[in-house]
Steps between C-alpha positions, in 0.01 A plus 500: 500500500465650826157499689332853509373664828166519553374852579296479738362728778744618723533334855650676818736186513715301247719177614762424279659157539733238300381170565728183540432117538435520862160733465286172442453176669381220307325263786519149549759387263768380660689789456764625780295811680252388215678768280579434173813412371724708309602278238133446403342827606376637145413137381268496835328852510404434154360198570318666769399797282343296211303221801324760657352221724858479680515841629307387789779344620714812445536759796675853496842577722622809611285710237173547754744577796493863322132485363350435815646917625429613138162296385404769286825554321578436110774263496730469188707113495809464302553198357740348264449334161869473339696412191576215473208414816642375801383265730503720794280812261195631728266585171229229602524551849449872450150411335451234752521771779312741350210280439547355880480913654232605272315267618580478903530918534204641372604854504867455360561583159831297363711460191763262369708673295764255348904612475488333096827373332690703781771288730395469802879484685634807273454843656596675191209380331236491758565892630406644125215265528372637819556838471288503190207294697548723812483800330200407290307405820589832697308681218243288527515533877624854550324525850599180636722340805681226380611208679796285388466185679754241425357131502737336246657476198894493398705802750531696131162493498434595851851798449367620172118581579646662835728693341237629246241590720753677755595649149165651434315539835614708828545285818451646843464835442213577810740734606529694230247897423246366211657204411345152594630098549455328153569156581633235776678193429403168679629150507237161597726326765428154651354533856643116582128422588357468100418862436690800390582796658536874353835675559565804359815517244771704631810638298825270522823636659605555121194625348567802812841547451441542085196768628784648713714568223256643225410759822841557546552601154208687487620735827844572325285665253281634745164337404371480790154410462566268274716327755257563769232237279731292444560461921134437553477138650872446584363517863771793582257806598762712582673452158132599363512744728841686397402454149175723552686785637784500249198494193333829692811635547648457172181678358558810754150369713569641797139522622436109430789438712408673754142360486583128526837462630460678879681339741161430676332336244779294401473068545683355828762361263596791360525764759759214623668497198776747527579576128181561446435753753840686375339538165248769656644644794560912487816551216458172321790265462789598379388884442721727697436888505657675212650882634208638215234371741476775679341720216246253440190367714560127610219330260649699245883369570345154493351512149805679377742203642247263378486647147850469391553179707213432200734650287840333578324128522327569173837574363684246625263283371536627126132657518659832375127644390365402854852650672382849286158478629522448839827794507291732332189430783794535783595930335138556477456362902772678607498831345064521586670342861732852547203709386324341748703457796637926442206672446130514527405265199406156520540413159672181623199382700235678270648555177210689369375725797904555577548592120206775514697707788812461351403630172360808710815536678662478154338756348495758802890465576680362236290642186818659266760178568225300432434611182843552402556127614223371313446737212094376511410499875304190579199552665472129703694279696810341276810362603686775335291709741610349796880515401503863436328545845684208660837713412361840637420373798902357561811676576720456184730266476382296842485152453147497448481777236814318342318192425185617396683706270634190366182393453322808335839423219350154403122672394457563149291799615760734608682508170832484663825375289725241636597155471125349532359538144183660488345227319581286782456688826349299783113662435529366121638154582172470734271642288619248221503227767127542589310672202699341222598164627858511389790390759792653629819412318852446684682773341205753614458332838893531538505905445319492851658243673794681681187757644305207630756333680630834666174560608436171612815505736366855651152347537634164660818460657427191633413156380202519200169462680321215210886283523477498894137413431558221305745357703291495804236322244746233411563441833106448573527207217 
């Protein structure tokens, strides 16, 4: 039956640690390094264990090496007790130390917990072990920084309780808004002069190149900041770096990117870094200037181009109901962009104080074909507002009038007959996307699909703004 945790109050500071034969040295025995040997290890620490008188003889190895930075800490020991036992099991030594540091440290709060009828060399069974003991202890311990620090035990020990508690806590994430380090990992090395010495754990050449391809795979689907946490403490700033901008940027934060990634205030190592500083130069990679760019402002343009690159990644990934979403955002931008950018109405840049004068405008000039376009004139801002005054304000047939017109065909609001169904115009696919939690299906998202991509080759020309980004992140890794 496995050992319960204690609760107990919580400390700022919790050690976790397997322990191995080489934590304890039994003195004056004859014994090589006066450690004991394997073959007789449990036979010895029991020994020990039930002739209290013998622990004087008994002193502590690489265990205080960590307790003497953390003397306050609450230190959990993993030891073994198997089935069948084996002579190299740590369960008596795990009680043996405990007693030792309770009573040496007297501010240290420790624990043995013992890894029962579990084999110690087999991964697979150890990890569901662990995970269940690590997670129970984070509850317990919510608030805590955790220490791994690997003194002993078999390597699928040591593999599976680092691979749990990298599992369930976030390493190295200082440089992250609001988030904070969890845990470190450190190993007790000898210092060749009878004492050990703390290194810090640092990720094998594999262990980065696996991290490298779970962030890959998130970029082709454009998670960005999920990638960006998953960069934190690969030592590669500028990767972190690129992966920051492309999160903001994918989320149409143009502010935050201005805020923290000016040139100035950018690291030595970046503002070296070449990709990086193409990412935000004026006209972002890959973006050339679509001929409709001159009836739009330039921060305009740039959402529009970043909208439906949005919408063609989305697609291309198969996220059909995020493809809809971000396409419908892009003919809301860029009609309230025209508006804006060919008349006196900022309803692009203040939606609601630009939507008051236009509805005054609205109602002074175009009273009669507003009514007869609308049947019940609305008295606020709409979408179907701005199209109707989008189109007045355009020569007919233009390019610009053209594709809004296209646009105005795919709202459910105008009533008008052709091959989009009115029960699935773009406005009702949205409104079921974010009110009733339904999805887009393929044969609705395909109705739409020939008007994306034409727009999407008169919006960008050139190479797809989020592809060239990822490439130039790829390149960082």
């Amino acid at each position: 039956m496995r050992k319960q945790i204690k609760m107990e109050p919580m400390t700022n500071t919790l050690i976790l640690a397997n322990i191995g034969n080489r934590n304890i040295k039994y003195l004056n025995q004859g014994y090589v390094n006066d450690e004991i040997p394997k073959l007789v290890f449990f036979e010895k620490t029991k020994f020990l264990w039930e002739h209290p008188e013998e622990l004087k003889h008994v002193s502590l190895c690489i265990l205080p090496a960590i307790l003497e930075e953390y003397p306050k800490a609450k230190l959990y020991l993993f030891s073994t007790l198997q089935e069948p036992v084996f002579n190299q099991d740590t369960y008596y030594e795990g009680l043996i130390i405990q007693k030792l540091l309770q009573e040496q440290y007297q501010l240290l709060q420790v624990e043995s917990i013992t890894i029962k009828g579990v084999r110690a060399n087999s991964e697979d069974e150890l990890i569901p072990w662990y995970r269940e003991t690590i997670y129970n202890l984070i509850k317990i311990h919510s608030q805590a920084f955790y220490i791994m620090y690997d003194t002993g035990g078999t390597p699928q020990q040591k593999n599976a309780l680092k691979s749990v508690v990298e599992f369930y806590l976030k390493r190295n994430e200082k440089e992250s808004v609001g988030q904070t380090q969890q845990y470190k990992l450190f190993q007790g090395n000898d210092n060749h002069q009878g004492g050990t010495q703390i290194e810090e754990i640092q990720r094998t050449a594999s262990e980065k190149l696996y991290q490298l391809t779970n962030i890959k795979l998130l970029i082709q689907h454009n998670n960005y900041s999920a990638a960006k946490d998953l960069a934190l403490g690969l030592e590669n700033k500028p990767l972190v770096w690129a992966l920051s901008y492309a999160s903001y940027r994918w989320e149409n934060m143009w502010q935050e990117i201005s805020k923290h990634f000016k040139f100035e205030c950018l690291s030595k190592n970046i503002r070296s870094n070449g990709t990086c500083i193409s990412l935000i130069k004026e006209g972002s990679p890959g973006e050339s200037l679509p001929a409709l760019a001159n009836k739009l402002l330039p921060s305009v343009l740039r959402d529009c181009k970043n909208l439906l690159s949005k919408t063609y990644n989305q697609q291309a990934s198969g996220n059909l109901s995020g493809a809809i979403l971000s396409f419908c955002q892009f003919a809301e931008s860029y009609v309230a962009g025209i508006i804006e950018t060919n008349s006196v109405h900022k309803v692009y840049s203040n939606y609601r104080a630009g939507g008051v004068t236009l509805i005054r405008e609205i109602e002074n000039e175009f009273s009669d074909d507003y009514i007869d376009q609308f049947e019940r004139p609305p008295a606020n801002i709409s979408f179907p507002v701005m199209i109707f005054f989008a189109l007045r304000l355009l020569e007919k047939e233009q390019e610009e009038w053209r594709l809004i017109n296209e646009i105005k065909a795919t709202q459910s609001f105008f009533n008008i007959s052709n091959h989009y169904p009115q029960n699935a115009k773009l406005d009702t696919l949205r409104n079921r996307i974010a009110h009733d939690g339904l999805g887009v299906s393929e044969s609705d998202y395909k109705k739409y699909v020939d008007l994306i991509n034409e727009i999407y080759k008169k919006f960008i020309p050139g190479s797809d703004p989020f592809n060239v980004i990822n490439q130039l992140i790829e390149k960082l890794m």
